[in-house]
C-alpha positions, 0 to 999 in steps of 0.5 A: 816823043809824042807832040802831046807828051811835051806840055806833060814833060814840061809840067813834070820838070816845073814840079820838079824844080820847084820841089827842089827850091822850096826843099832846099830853102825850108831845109831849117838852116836860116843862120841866126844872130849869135854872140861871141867873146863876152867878157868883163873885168873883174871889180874891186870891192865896194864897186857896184858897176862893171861892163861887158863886151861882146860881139855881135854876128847878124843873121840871115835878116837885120835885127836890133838889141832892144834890151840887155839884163843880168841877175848880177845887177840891178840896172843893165844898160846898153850904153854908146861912147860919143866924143864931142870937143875932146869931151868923152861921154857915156849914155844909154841908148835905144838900142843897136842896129845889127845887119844882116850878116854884119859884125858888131863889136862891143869893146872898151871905149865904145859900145858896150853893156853897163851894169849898175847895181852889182850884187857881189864884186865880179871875181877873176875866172868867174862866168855869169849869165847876160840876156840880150833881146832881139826883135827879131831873134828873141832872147839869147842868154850868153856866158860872161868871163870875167877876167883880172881887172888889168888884163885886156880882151881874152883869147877867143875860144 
């Protein structure tokens, strides 16, 4: 090989490999926020508030929910469960923390979606659809199962 045709060989195996980078990190798969397990018991008649559960799986970046809302109910809260001196206590919060690549649960007797307001009693075997904001990823509208009042989380699909 000719002295002068090292630079040129050189150029060519940079383009190449940068190629190579850039197609293989603009190929479209950047794993999103998504969830998981959404549910709710059912509630009795006369009984105008329920919560959800769910979890929460981060992306490729951080990102945080902002909002939650439902047509089922007038009022939808992202609420924290704090104990303070044997005191247990439920409030709305700004919103949660979700990390990259972290997963957050939304379970019983600590943070989950509280809902006021409820149009109609939530019924064993229905489903019904939760909107959860993210900075980052936008909205992301997620099936709710209800299930019978006295049973626990169901089984994972």
């Amino acid at each position: 090989m000719k002295p002068s045709a090292r630079p040129t060989l050189l150029a060519v195996a940079i383009a190449c490999l940068t190629w190579w980078t850039l197609a293989a990190a603009g190929n479209g798969h950047t794993e999103k926020v998504r969830v998981t397990a959404a549910w709710a018991r059912a509630t009795a008649p006369g009984v105008d508030a329920a919560a959800v559960y769910l979890t929460i799986h981060g992306g490729d970046r951080a990102d945080r929910l902002m909002a939650v809302s439902t047509p089922r109910a007038t009022v939808a809260q992202i609420h924290t469960v704090t104990t303070d001196s044997g005191v247990t206590r439920m409030r709305e919060t700004e919103g949660i923390e979700i990390a990259a690549h972290a997963t957050v649960p939304l379970a019983p007797e600590g943070r989950h979606v509280m809902l006021m307001g409820l149009s109609r009693p939530l019924i064993p075997g229905e489903r019904f659809t939760l909107s959860l904001r993210f900075a980052q990823a936008g909205q992301l509208d997620v099936s709710v199962e209800v299930v019978p009042a006295t049973a626990g989380a169901p089984a994972p699909h």
